[in-house]
C-alpha positions in Angstrom: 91.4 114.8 108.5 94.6 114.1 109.8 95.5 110.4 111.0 94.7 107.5 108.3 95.3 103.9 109.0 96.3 101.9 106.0 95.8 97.7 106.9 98.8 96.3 104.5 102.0 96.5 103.2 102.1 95.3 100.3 103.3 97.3 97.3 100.0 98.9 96.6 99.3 99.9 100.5 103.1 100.9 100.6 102.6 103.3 97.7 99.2 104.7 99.3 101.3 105.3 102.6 103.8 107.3 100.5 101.2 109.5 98.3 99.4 110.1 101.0 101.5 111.3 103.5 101.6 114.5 101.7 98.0 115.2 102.4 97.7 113.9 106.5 99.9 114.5 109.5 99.8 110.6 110.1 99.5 107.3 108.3 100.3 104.3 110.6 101.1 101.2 108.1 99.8 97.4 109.4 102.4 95.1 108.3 101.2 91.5 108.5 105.4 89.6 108.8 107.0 91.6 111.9 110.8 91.5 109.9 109.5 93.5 107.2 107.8 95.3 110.0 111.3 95.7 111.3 113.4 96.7 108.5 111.0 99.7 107.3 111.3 100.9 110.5 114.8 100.7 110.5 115.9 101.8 106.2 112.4 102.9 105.7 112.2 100.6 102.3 109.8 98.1 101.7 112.6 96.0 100.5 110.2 92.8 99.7 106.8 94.4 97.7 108.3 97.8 96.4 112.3 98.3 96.6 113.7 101.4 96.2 110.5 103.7 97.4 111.5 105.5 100.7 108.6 105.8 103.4 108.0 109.9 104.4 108.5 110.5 108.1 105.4 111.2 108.7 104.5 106.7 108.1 104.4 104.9 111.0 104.8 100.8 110.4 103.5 98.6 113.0 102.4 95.0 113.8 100.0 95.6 116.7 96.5 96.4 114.7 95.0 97.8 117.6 97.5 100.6 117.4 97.0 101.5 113.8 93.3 101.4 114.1 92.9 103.8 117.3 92.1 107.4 116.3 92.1 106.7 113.0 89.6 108.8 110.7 90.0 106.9 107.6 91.0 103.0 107.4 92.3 102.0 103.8 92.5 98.4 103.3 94.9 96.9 100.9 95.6 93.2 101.6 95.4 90.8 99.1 91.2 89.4 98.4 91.4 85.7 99.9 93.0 87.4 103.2 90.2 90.6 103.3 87.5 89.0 105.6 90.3 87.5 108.2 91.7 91.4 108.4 88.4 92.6 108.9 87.1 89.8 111.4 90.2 91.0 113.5 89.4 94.6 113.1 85.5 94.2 113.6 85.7 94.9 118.2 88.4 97.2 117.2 86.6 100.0 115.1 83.9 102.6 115.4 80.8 103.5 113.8 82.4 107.1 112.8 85.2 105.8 111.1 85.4 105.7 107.3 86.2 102.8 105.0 87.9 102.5 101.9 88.3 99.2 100.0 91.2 99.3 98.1 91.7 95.7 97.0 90.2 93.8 94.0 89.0 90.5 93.4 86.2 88.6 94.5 85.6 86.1 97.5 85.8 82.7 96.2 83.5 80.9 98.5 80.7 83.7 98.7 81.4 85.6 95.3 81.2 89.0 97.1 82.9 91.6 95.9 85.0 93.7 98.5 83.3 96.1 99.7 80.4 93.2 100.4 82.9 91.2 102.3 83.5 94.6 104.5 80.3 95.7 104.7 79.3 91.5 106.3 81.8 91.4 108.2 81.3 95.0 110.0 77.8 95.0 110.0 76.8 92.8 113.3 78.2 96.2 114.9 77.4 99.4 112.6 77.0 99.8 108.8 80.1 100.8 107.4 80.3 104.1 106.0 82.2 102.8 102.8 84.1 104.0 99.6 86.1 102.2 96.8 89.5 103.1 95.3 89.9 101.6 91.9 91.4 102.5 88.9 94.6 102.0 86.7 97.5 101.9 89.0 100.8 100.6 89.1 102.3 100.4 92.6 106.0 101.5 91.9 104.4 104.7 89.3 102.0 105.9 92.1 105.3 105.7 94.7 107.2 107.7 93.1 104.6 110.6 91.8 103.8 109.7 88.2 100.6 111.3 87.0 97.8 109.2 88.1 93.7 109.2 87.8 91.9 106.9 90.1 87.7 106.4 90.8 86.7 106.7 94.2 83.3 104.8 94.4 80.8 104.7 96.9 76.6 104.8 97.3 77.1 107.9 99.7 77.7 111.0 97.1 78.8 113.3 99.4 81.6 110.6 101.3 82.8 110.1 97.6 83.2 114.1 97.6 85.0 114.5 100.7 87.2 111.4 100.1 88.3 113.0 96.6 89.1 116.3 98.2 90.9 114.9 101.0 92.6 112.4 98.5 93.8 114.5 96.0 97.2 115.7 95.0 98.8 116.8 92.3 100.1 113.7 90.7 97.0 111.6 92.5 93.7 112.7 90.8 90.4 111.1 91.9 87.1 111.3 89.9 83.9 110.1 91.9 81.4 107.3 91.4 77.9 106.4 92.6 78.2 102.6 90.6 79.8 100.8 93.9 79.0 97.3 91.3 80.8 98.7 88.5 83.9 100.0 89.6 84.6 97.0 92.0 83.9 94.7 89.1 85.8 96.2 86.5 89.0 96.3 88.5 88.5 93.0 89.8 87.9 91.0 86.3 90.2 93.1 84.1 92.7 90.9 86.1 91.3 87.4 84.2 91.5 89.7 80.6 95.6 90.6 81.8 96.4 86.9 82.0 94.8 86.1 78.9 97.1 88.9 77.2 99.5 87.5 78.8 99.3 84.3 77.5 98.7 85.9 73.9 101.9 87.5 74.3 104.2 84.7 75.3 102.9 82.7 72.1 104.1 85.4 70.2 100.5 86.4 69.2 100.9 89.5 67.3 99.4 93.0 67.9 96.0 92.3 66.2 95.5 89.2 68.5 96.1 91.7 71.7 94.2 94.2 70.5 91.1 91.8 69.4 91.2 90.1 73.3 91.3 93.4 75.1 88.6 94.9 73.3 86.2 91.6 73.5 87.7 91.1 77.1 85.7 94.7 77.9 82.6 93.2 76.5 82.7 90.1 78.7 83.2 92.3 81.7 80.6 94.5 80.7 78.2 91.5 80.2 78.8 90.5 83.6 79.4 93.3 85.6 75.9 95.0 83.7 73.8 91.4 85.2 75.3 92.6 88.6 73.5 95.6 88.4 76.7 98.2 87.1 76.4 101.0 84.9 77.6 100.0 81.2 79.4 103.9 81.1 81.5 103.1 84.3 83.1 100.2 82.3 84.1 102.6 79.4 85.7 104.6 82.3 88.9 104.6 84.7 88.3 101.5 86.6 87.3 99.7 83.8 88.3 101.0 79.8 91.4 101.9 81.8 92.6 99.6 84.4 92.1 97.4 81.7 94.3 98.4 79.3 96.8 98.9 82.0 97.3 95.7 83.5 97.2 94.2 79.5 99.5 95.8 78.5 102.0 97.2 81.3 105.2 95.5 82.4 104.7 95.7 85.8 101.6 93.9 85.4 101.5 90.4 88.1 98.5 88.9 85.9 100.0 89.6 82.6 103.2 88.3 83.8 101.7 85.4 84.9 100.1 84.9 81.4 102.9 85.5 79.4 104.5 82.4 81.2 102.1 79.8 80.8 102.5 81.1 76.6 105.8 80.1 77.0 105.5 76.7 78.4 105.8 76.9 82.6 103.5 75.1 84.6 101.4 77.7 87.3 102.8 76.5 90.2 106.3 76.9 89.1 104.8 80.5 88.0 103.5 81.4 91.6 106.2 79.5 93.5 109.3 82.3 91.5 106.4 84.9 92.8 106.1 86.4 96.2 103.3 88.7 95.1 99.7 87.8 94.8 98.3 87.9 91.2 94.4 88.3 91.8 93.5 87.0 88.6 93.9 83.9 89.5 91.8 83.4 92.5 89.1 85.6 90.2 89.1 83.4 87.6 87.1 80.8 89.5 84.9 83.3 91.3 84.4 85.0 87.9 82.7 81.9 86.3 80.4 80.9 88.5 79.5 84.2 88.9 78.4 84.1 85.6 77.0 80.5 85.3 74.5 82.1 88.0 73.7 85.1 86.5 73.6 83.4 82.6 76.3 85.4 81.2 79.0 84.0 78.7 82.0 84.5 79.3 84.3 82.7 76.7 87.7 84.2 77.6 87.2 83.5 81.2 86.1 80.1 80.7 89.2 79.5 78.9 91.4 80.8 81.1 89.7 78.6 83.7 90.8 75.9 81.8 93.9 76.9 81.2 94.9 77.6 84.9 93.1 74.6 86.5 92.7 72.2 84.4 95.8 71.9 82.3 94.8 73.3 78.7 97.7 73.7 76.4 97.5 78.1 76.0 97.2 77.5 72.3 94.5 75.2 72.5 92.6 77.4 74.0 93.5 80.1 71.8 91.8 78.0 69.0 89.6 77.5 71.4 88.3 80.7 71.2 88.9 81.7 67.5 86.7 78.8 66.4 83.9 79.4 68.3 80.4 79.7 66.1 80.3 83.3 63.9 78.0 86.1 65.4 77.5 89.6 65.0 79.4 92.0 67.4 
């Protein structure tokens, strides 16, 4: 391979650009707001989602799709869930049946409930089937960017695409292990997001370890529940994209969700939260998607359901806290 299109610029597609440039001749960048467009052309920073991260040479930013699509052997897509089927919808006449796909965004489609690589493979399908991967796994935008050790999953129903994608992938700081559970990875990195807020939230009451420790360790069993009704594999959520980008996003500073959590603790409304943000925290979105998910498929899901609560309909943190550590006594 040696020309990859990567459809966003956000921190997580800037920080694929810059890891990956080290394994293709080309990587043209779509970047959705033309001044940002503009200034990485011109300092080569993505001063807005991931400051201080130069672009390599060898990264071409542009506005005009069409451009970053043509030639292109593998497209990566990395814009934010609710945006994912309007990207695709406009990339649908311009893309070819030999091109390969890789869904690198997580979350699930409010209206539908699909996960991502569903809302790809709809969208595409009226032309071709897609051949399709996942990329999932516990990552931090600004670690990947500047070469930190990092393991990912790269998921997909085709073995041997999973296989080449890993081998093409791979660096020495970038490490991929491969997947046949499509359900399981995309789940676990999309719901882990609703568990992060919760820690969050645990956090800014000033919860204590045991509390934090306790939610992220039922938190895995909720997603395992759910993501095990989808059809997953239970071992793929003991695993990178879920085990793993779970504890992550819990736990890490540079966390959107947990950040997000760890304010509403501390008293702020959530739209003061999101208006101070200018980065999309999934989780929220998720939430909602999450429990009706669930309500369909007859899977509790305490945690969720109180974070549901919380972030729509104006529970006090604490309240749902008790909430939650009240609830009738069962065996684990």
């Amino acid at each position: 391979m040696k020309r990859i299109a990567i459809i966003g610029a956000g921190g997580w597609g800037t920080a694929l650009s810059i890891v990956l440039a080290r394994n293709f001749e080309e990587i043209r960048l779509w970047v959705y707001e033309p001044d940002l467009c503009a200034r990485l052309r011109k300092a080569r920073v993505n001063d807005l989602y991931l400051p201080g991260s130069f672009l390599p040479a060898n990264v071409a930013p542009t506005t005009d799709l069409s451009e970053t699509l043509a030639g292109a052997e593998v497209i990566i897509l990395a814009v934010p869930s609710e945006f994912l089927r309007g990207v695709c919808e406009r990339m649908a006449p311009l893309v070819a049946q030999d091109q390969v796909f890789v869904s690198a965004t997580k979350g699930l489609e409010n209206r539908t409930l699909l996960r991502m690589s569903e809302v790809i493979t709809r969208t595409l399908e009226p032309r071709f089937p897609p051949q399709l991967a996942v990329l999932s796994g516990p990552t931090f935008a600004r670690e990947v960017a500047r070469g930190a050790p990092t393991a990912v999953t790269i998921a997909s129903a085709d073995e041997d695409l999973a296989c080449r994608l890993q081998h093409e992938f791979a660096h020495s700081t970038f490490r991929f292990y491969t997947n046949t559970d499509v359900i399981g990875v995309e789940l676990g990195g999309a719901l882990k997001n609703i568990i992060a807020i919760a820690a969050g939230v645990s956090e800014g009451l000033g919860l204590g370890s045991n509390a934090m420790a306790a939610l992220v360790t039922r938190g895995l069993s909720e997603i395992t529940r759910l993501a095990c009704a989808c059809g997953a594999r239970r071992e793929t959520l003991a695993g990178l994209s879920g085990l793993g980008d779970l504890v992550l996003t819990c736990t890490g500073a540079l966390s959107r969700n947990h950040r997000v959590g760890v304010e509403l603790g501390r008293g702020r409304k959530l739209p003061e939260i999101l208006e101070s943000m200018h980065m999309v925290a999934e989780g929220i979105n998720t939430t909602a998607a999450a429990l009706e998910l669930a309500r369909q498929k007859g899977v509790e899901m305490s945690i969720t359901e109180q974070m549901y609560a919380v972030l729509y309909q104006d529970r006090p943190p604490l309240d749902a806290v008790r909430a939650l550590m009240e609830r009738s006594l069962k065996p684990e």
